[in-house]
N, CA and C atoms of all chains as a GROMACS GRO file, in nm:
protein
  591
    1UNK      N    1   1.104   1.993  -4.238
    1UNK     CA    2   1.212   2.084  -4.202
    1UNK      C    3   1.334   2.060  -4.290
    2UNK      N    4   1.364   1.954  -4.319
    2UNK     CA    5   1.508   1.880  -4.402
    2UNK      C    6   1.478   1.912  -4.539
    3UNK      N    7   1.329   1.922  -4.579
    3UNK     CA    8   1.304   1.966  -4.736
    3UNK      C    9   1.322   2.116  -4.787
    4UNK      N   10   1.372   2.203  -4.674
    4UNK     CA   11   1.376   2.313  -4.697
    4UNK      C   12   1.504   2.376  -4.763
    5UNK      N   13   1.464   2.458  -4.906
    5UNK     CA   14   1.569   2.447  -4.986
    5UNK      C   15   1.689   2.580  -4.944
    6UNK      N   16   1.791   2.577  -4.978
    6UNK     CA   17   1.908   2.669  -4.911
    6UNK      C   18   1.925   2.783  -5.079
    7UNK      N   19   1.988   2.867  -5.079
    7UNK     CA   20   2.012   2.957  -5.190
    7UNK      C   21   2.127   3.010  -5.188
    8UNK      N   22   2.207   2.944  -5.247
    8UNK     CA   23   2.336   2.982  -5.257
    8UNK      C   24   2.343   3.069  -5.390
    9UNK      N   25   2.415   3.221  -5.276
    9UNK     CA   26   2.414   3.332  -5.404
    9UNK      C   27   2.549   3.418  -5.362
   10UNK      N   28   2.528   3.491  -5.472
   10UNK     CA   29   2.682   3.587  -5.510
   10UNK      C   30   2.628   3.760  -5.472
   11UNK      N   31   2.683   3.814  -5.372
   11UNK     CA   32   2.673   3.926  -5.438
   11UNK      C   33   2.776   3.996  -5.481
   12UNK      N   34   2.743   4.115  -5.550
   12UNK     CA   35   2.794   4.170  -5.662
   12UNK      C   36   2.799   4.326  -5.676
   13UNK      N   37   2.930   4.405  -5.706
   13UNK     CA   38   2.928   4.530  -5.658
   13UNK      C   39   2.950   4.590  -5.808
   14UNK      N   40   2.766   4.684  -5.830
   14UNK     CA   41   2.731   4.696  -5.901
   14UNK      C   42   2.830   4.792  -6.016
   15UNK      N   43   2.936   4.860  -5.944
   15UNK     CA   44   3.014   4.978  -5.999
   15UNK      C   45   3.103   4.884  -6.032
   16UNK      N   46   3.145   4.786  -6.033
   16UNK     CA   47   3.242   4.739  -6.098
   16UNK      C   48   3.271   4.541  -6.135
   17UNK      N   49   3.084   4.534  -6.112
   17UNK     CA   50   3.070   4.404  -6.145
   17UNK      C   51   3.165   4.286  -6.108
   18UNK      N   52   3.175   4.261  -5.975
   18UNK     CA   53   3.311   4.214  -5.871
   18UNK      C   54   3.196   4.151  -5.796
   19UNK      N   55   3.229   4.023  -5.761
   19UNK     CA   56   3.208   3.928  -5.692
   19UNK      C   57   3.267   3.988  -5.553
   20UNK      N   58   3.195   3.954  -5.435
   20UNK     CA   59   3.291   3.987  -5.349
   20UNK      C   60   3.274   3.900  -5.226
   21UNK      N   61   3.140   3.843  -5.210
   21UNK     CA   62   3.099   3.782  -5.117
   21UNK      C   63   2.989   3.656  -5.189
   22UNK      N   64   3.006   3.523  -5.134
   22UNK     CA   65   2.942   3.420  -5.153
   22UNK      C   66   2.907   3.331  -5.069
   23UNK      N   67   2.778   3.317  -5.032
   23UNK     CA   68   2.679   3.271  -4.916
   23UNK      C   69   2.601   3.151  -4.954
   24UNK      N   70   2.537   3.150  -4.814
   24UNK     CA   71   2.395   3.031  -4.833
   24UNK      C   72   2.371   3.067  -4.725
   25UNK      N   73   2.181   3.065  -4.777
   25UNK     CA   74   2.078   3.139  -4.650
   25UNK      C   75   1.959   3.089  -4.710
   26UNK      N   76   1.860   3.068  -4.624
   26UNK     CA   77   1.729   2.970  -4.655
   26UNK      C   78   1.629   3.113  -4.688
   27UNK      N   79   1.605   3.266  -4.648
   27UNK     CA   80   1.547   3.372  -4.667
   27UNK      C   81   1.712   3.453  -4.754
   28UNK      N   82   1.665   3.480  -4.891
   28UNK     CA   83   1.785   3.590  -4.939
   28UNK      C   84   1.750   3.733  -4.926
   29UNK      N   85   1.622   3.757  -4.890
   29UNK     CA   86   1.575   3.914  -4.884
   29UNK      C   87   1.616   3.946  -4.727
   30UNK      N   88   1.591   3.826  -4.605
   30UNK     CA   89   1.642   3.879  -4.471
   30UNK      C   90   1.758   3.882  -4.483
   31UNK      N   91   1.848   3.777  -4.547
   31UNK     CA   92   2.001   3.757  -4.551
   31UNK      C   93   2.056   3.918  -4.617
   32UNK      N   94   2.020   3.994  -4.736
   32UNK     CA   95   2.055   4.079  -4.758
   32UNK      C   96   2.071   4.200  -4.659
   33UNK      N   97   1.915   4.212  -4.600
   33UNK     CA   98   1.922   4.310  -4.496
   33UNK      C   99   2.001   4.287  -4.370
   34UNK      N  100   2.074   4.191  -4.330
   34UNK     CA  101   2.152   4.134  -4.234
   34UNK      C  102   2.292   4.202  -4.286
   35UNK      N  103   2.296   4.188  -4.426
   35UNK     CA  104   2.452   4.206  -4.433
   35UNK      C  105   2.432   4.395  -4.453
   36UNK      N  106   2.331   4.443  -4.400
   36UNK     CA  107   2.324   4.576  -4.412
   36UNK      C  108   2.415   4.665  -4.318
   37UNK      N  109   2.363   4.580  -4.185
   37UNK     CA  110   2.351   4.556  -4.064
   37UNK      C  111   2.543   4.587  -4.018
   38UNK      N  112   2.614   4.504  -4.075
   38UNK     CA  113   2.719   4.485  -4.049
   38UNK      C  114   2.810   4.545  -4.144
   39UNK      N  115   2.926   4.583  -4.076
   39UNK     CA  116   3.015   4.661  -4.137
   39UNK      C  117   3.118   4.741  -4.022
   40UNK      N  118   3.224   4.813  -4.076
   40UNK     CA  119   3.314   4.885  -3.980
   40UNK      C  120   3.413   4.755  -3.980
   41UNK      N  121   3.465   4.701  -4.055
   41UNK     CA  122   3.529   4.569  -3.983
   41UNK      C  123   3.665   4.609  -4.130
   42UNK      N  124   3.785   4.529  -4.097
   42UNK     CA  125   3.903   4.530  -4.195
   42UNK      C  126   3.873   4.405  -4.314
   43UNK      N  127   3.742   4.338  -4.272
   43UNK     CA  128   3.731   4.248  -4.351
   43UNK      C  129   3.676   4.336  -4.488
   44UNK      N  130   3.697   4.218  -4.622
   44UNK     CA  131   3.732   4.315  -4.771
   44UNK      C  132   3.550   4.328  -4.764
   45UNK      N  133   3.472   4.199  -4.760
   45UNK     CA  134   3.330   4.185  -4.763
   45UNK      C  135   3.259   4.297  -4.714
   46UNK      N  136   3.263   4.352  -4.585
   46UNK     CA  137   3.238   4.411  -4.538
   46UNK      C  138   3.286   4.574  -4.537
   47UNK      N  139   3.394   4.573  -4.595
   47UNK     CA  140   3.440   4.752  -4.627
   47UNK      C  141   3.400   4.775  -4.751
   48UNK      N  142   3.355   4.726  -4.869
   48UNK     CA  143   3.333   4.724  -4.983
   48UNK      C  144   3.101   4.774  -4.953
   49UNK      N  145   3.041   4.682  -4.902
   49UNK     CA  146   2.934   4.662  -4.863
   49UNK      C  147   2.926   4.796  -4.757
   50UNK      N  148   3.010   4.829  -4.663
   50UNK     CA  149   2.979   4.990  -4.588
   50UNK      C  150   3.043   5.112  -4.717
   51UNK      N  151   3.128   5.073  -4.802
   51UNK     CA  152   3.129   5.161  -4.921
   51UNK      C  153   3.034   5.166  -4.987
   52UNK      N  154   2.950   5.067  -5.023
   52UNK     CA  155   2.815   5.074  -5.143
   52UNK      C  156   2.665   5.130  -5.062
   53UNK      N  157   2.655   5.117  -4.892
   53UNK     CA  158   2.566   5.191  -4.857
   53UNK      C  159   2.563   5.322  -4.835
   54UNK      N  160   2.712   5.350  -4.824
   54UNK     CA  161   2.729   5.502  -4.786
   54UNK      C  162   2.702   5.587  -4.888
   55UNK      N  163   2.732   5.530  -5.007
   55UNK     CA  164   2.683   5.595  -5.157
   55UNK      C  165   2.560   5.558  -5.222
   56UNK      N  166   2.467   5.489  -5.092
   56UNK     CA  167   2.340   5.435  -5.144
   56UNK      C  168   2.343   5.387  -5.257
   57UNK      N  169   2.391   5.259  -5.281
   57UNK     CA  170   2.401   5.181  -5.334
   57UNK      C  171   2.350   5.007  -5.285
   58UNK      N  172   2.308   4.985  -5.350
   58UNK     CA  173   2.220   4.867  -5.321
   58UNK      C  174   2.321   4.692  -5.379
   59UNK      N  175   2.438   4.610  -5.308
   59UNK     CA  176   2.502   4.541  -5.340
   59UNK      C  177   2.391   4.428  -5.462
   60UNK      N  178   2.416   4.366  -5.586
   60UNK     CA  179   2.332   4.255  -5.645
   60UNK      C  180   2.340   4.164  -5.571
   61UNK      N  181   2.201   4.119  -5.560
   61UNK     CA  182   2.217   3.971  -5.490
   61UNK      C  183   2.159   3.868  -5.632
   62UNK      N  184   2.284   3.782  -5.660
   62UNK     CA  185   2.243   3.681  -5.749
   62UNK      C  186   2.216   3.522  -5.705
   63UNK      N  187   2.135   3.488  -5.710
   63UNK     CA  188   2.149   3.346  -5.654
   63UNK      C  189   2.205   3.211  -5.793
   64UNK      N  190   2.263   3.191  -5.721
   64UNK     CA  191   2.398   3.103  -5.819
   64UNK      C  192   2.284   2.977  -5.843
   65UNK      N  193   2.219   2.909  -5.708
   65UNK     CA  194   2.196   2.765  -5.724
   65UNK      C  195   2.072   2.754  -5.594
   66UNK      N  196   2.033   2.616  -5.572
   66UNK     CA  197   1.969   2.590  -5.491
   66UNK      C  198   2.030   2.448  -5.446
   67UNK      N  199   1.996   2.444  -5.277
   67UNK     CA  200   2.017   2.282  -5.244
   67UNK      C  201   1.955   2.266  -5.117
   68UNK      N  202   1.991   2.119  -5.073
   68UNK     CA  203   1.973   2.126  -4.950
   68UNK      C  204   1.999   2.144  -4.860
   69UNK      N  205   1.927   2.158  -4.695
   69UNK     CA  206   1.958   2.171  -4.599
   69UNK      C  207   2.127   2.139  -4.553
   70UNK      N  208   2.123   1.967  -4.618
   70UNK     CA  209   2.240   1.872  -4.552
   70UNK      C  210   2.356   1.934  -4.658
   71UNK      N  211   2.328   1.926  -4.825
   71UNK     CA  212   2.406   1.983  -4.884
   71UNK      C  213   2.464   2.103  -4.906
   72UNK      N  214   2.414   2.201  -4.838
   72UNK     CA  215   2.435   2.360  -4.860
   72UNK      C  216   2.539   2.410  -4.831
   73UNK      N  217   2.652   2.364  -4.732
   73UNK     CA  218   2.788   2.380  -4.686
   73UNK      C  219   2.876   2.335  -4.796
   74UNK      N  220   2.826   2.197  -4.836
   74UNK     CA  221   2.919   2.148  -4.932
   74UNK      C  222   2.923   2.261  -5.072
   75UNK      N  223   2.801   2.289  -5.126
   75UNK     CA  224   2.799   2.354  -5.233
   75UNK      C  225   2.836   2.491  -5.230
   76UNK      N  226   2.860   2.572  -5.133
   76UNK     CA  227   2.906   2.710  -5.080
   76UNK      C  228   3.054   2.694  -5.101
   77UNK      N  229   3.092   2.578  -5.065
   77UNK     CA  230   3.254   2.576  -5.050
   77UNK      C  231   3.297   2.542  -5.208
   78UNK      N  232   3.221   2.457  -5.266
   78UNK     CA  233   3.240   2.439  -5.427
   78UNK      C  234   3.214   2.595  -5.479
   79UNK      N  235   3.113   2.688  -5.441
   79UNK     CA  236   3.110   2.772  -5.529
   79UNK      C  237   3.242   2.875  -5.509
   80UNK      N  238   3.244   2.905  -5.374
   80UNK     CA  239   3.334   3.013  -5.338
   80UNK      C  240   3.516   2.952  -5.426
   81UNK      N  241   3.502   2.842  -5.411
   81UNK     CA  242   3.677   2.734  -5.450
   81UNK      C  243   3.648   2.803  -5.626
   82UNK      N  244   3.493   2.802  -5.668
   82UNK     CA  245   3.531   2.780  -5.829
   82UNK      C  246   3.533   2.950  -5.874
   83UNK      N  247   3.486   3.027  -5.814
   83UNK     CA  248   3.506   3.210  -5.785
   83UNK      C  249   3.655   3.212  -5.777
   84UNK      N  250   3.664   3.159  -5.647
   84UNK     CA  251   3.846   3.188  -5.621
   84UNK      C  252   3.899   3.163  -5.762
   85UNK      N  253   3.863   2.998  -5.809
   85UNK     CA  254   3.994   2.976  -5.963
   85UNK      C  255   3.949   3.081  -6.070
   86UNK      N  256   3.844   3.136  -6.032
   86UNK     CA  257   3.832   3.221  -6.154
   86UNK      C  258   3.870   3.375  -6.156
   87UNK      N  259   3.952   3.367  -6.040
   87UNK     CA  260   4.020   3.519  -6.009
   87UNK      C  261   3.950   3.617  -5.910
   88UNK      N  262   3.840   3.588  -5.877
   88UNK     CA  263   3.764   3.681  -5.768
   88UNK      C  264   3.849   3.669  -5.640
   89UNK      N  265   3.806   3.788  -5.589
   89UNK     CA  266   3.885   3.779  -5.460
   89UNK      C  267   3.762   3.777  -5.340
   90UNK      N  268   3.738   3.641  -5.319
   90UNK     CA  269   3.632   3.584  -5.228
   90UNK      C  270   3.712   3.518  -5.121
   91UNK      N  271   3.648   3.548  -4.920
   91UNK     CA  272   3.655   3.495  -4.871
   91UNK      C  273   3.683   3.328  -4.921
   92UNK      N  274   3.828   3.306  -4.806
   92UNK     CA  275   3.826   3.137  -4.798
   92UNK      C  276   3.718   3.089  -4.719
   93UNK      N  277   3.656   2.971  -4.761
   93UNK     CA  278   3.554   2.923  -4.696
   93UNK      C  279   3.584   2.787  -4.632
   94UNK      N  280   3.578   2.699  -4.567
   94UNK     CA  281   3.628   2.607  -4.519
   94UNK      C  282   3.509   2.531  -4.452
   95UNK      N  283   3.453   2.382  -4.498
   95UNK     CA  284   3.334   2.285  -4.444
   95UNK      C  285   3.359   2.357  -4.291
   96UNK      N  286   3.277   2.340  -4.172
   96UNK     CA  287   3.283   2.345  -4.069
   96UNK      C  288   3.372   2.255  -3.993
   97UNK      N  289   3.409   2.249  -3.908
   97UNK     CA  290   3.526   2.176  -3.844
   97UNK      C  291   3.573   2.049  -3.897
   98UNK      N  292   3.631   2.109  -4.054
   98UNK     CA  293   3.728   2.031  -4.139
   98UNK      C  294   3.865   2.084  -4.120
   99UNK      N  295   3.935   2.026  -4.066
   99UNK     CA  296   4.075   2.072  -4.033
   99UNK      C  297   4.071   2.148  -3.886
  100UNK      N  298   4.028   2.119  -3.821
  100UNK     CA  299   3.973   2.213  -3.746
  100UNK      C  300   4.054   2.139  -3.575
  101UNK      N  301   4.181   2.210  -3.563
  101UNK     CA  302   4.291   2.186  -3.457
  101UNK      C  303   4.232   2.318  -3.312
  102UNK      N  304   4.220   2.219  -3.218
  102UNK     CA  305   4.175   2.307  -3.089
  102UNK      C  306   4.272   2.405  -3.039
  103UNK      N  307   4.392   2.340  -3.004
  103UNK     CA  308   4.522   2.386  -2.975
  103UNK      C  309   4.546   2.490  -3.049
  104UNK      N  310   4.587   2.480  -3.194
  104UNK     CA  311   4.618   2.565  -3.253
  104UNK      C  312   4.481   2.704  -3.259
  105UNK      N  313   4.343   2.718  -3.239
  105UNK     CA  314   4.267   2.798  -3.214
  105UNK      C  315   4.254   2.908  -3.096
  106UNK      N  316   4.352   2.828  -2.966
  106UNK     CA  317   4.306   2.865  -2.865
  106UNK      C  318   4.440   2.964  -2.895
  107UNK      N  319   4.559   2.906  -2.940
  107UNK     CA  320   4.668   2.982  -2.906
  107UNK      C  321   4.669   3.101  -2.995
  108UNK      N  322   4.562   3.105  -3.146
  108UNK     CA  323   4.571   3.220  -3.178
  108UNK      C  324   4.441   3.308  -3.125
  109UNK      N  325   4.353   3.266  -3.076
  109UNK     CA  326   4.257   3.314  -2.958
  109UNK      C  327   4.335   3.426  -2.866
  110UNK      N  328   4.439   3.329  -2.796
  110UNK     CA  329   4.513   3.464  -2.680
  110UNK      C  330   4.611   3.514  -2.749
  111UNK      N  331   4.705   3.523  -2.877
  111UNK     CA  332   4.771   3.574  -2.942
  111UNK      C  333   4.722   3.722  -2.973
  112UNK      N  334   4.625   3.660  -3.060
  112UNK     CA  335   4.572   3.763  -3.160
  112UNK      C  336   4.568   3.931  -3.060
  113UNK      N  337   4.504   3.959  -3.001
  113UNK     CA  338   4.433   4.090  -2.915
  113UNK      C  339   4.561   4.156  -2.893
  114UNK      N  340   4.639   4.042  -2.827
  114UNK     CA  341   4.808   4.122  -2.763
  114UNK      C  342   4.840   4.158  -2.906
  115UNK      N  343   4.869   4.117  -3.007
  115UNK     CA  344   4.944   4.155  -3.130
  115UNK      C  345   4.849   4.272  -3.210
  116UNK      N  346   4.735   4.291  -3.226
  116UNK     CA  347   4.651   4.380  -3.203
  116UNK      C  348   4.694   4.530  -3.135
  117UNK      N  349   4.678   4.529  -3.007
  117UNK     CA  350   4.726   4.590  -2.938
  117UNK      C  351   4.858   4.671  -2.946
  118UNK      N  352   4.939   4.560  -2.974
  118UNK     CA  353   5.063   4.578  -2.987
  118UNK      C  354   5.127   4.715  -3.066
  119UNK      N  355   5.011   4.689  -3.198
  119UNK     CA  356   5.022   4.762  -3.327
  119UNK      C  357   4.993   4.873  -3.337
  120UNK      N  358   4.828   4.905  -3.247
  120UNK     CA  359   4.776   5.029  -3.239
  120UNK      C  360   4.905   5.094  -3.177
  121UNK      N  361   4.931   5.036  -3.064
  121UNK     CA  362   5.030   5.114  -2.972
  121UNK      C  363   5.183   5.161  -3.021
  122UNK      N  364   5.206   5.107  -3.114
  122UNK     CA  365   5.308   5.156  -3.234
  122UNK      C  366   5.252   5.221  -3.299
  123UNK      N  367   5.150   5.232  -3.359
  123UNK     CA  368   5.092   5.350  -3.464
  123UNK      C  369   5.068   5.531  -3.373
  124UNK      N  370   5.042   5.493  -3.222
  124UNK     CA  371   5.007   5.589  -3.176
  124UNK      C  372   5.097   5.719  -3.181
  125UNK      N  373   5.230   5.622  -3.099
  125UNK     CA  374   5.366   5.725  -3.050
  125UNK      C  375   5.454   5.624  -3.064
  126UNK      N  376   5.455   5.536  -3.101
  126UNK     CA  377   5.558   5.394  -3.159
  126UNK      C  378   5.636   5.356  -3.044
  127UNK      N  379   5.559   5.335  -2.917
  127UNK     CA  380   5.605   5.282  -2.819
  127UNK      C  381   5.545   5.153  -2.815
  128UNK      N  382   5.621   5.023  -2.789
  128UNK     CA  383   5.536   4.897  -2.760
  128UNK      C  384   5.474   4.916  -2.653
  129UNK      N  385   5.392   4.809  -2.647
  129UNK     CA  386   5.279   4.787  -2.503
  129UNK      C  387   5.332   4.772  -2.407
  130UNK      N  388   5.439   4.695  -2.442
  130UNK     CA  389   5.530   4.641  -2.288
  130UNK      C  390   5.624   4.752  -2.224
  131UNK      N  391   5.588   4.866  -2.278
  131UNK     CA  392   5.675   5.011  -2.224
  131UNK      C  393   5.540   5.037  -2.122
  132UNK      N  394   5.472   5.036  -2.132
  132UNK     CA  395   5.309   5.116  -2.036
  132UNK      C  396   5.323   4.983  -1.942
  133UNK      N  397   5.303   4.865  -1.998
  133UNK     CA  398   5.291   4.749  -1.889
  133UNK      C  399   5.401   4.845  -1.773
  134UNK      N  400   5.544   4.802  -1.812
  134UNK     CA  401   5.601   4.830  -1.680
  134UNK      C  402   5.561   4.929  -1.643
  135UNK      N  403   5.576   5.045  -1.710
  135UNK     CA  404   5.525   5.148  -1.631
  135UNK      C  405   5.385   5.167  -1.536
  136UNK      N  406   5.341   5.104  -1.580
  136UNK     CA  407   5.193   5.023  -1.467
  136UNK      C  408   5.249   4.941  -1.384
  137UNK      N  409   5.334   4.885  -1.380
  137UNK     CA  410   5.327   4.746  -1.278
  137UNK      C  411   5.467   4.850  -1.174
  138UNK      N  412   5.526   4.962  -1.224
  138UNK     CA  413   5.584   5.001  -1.140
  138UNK      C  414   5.501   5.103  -1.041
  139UNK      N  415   5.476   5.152  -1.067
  139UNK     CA  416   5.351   5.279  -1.003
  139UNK      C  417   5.258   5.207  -0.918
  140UNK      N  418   5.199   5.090  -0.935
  140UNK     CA  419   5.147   4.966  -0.878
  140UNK      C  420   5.260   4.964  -0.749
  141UNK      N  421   5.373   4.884  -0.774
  141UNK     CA  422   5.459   4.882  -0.656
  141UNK      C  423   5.484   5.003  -0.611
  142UNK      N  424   5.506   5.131  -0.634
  142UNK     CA  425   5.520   5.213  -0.530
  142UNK      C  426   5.399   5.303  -0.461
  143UNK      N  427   5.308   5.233  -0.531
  143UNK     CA  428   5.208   5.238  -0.412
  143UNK      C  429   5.157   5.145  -0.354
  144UNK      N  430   5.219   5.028  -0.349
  144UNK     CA  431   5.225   4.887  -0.264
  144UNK      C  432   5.313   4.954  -0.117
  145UNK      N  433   5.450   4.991  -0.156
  145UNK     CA  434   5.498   5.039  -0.051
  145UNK      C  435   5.531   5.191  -0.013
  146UNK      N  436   5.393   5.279  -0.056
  146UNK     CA  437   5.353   5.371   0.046
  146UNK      C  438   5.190   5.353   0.107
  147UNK      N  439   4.165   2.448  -5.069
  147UNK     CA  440   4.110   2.488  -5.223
  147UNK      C  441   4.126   2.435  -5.293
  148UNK      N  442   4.050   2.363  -5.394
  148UNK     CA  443   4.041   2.270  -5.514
  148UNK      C  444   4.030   2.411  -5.615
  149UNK      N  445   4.145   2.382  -5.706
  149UNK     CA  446   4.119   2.493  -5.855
  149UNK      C  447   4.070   2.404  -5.966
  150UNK      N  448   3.957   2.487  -6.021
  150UNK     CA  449   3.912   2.465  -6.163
  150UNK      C  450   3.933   2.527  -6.232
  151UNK      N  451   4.001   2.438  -6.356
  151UNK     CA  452   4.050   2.518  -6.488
  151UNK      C  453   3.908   2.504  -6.601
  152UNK      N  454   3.897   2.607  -6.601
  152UNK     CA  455   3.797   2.626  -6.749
  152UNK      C  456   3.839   2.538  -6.845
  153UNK      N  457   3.734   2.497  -6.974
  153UNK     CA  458   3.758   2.423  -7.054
  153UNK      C  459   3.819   2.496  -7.189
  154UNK      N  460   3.906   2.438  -7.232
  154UNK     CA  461   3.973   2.521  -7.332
  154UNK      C  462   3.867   2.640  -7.414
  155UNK      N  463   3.763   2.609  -7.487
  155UNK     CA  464   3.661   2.666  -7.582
  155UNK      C  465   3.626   2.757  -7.475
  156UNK      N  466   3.586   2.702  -7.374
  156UNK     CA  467   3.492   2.842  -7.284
  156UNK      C  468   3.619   2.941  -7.236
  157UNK      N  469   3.704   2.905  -7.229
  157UNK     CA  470   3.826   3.051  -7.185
  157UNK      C  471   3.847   3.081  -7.333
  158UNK      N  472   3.856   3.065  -7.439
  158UNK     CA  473   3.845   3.120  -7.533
  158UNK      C  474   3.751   3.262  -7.532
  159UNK      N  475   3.624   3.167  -7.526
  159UNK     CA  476   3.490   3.243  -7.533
  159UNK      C  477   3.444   3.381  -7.486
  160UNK      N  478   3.556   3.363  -7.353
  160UNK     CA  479   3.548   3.475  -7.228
  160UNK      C  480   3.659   3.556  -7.282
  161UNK      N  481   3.759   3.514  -7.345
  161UNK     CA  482   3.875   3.571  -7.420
  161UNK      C  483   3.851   3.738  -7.502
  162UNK      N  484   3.730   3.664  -7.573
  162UNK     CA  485   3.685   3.690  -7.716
  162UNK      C  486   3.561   3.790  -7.670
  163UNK      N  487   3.487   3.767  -7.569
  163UNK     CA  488   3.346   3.839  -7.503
  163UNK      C  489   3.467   3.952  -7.433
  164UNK      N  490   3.563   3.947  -7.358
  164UNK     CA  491   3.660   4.044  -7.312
  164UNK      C  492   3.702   4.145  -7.378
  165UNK      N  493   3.724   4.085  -7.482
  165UNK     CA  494   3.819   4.184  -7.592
  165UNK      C  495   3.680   4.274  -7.638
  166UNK      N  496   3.601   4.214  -7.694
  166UNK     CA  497   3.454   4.279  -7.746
  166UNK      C  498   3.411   4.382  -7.627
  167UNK      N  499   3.415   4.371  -7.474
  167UNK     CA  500   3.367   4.501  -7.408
  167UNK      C  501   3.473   4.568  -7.342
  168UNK      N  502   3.614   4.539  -7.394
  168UNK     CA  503   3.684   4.608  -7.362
  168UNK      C  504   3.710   4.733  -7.473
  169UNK      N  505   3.667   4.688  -7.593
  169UNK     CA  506   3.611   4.812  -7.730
  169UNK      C  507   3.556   4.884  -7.662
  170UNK      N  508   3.397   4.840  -7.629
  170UNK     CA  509   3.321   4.889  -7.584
  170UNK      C  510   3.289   4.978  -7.471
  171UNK      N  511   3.427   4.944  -7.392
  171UNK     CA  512   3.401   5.040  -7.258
  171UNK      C  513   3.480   5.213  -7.328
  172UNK      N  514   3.560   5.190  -7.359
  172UNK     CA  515   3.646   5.289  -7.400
  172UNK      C  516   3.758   5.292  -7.381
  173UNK      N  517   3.779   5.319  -7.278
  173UNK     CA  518   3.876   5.308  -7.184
  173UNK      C  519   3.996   5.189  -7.230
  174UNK      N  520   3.936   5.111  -7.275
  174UNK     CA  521   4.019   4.941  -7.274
  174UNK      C  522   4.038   4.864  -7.137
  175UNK      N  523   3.926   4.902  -7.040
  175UNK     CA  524   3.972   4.843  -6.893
  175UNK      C  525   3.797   4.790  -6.886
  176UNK      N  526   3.898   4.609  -6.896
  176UNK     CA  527   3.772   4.546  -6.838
  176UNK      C  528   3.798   4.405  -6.833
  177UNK      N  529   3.839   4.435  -6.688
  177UNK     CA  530   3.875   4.233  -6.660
  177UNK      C  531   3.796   4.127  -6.659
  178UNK      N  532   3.914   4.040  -6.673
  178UNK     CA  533   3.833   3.875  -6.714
  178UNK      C  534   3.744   3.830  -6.600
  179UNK      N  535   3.718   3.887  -6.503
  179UNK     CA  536   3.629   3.871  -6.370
  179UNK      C  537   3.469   3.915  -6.358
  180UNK      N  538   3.504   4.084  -6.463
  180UNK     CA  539   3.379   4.115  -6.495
  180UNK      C  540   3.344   4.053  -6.581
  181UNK      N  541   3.383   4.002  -6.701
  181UNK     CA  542   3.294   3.934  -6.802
  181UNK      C  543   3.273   3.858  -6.770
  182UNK      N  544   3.317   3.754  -6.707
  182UNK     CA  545   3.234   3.637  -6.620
  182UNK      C  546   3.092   3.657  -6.547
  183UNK      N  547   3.133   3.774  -6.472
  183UNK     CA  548   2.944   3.842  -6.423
  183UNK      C  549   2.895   3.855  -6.513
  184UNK      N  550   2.927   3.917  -6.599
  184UNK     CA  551   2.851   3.992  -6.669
  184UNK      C  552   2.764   3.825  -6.769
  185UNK      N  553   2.811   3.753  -6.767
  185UNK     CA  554   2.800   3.620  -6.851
  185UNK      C  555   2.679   3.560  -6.773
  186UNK      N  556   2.753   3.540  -6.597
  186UNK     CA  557   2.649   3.446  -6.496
  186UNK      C  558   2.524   3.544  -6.539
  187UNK      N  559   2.507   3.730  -6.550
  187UNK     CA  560   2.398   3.737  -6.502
  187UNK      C  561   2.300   3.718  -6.648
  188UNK      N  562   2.380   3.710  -6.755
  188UNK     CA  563   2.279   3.705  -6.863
  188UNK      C  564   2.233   3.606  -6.838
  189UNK      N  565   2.297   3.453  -6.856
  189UNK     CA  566   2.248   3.359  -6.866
  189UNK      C  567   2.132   3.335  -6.722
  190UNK      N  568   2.112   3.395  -6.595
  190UNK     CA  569   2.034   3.401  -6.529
  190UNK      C  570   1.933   3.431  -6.545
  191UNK      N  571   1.938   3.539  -6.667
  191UNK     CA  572   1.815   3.658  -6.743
  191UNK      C  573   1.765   3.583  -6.792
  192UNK      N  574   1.813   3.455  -6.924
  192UNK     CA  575   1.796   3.407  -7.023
  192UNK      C  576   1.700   3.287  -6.935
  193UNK      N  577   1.762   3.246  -6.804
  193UNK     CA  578   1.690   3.115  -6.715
  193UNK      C  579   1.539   3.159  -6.692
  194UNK      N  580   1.560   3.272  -6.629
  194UNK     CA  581   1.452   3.316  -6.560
  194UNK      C  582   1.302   3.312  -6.656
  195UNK      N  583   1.314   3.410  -6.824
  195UNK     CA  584   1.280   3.417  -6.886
  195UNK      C  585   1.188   3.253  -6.928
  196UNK      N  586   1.266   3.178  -6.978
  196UNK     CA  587   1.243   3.040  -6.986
  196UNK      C  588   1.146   3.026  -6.899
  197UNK      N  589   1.180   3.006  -6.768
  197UNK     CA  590   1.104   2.947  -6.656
  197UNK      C  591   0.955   3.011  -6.677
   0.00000   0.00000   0.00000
């Protein structure tokens, strides 16, 4: 199971030869069809990749390297760090819970959605959220006391 | 993020391969990002071949 080799690869958006996304996956033909799969998101990986299927377009999958099981995190983060110095605009990648503060996760956990929220609800009719809150929590009380 | 600086000769190289398909495109538009692909995938061509 531990001898099984990992494939760390680039893909590549064929209209303008751009790095955009850099992985590791033990199958690169399921891994491709996975990232088919996904999309609709503000992330760059993913709006670029629902741009290249919508124009049937097929993203390159290049495989950079091979390693192992234990090493394959390490070498993903070397490749994506040496993309970044070379000007691509690639996801930050970060070892798995290297730097990795609970506190600080949880608080942008319940942050995030309200500030979210917040925004749509300014884009709509540029009223904040906290204009509907009260107005909910009042209508609430006056039908508490009828 | 750890940055790597290219070695003097090879940013040259990419300098010089830049300028050459930036002739070539027409236009004069062709960044130092694509010639880098365009570099990984030859030399991938050139691996494969070998193998």
């Amino acid at each position: 199971m531990n001898d099984q080799s990992v494939y760390i690869y680039a893909l590549i958006n064929p209209l303008d030869n751009d790095v955009f996304y850099i992985g590791a996956t033990v199958n690169p033909r399921s891994r491709l069809s996975l990232h088919r799969c996904s999309g609709g998101s503000t992330n760059k990986t993913e709006r670029v990749l629902a741009m290249l299927y919508e124009i049937d377009i097929e993203p390159e999958m290049v495989i950079l390297d091979t390693a192992t099981l234990q090493d394959a995190g390490y070498w993903e983060v070397f490749y994506t760090d040496l993309y970044r110095s070379f000007g691509f605009d690639v996801k930050k990648c970060i070892l798995p819970y290297s730097n990795f503060d609970r506190k600080l996760a949880r608080k942008n956990r319940k942050t995030r959605p309200h500030k979210y929220a917040n925004t749509i609800s300014r884009k709509i009719d540029g009223k904040d959220i906290h204009f509907y809150r009260k107005a909910v929590f009042n209508a609430l009380k006056f039908y508490q006391h009828t | 993020m750890i940055r790597y600086e290219m070695p003097k000769e090879v940013r040259q190289f990419v300098l010089l391969l830049q300028a050459k398909y930036k002739v070539e495109t027409g236009n004069g538009k062709f960044s130092q990002q694509q010639t880098i692909t365009k570099i990984i995938k030859e030399f991938i061509k050139i691996k494969s071949k070998n193998e």
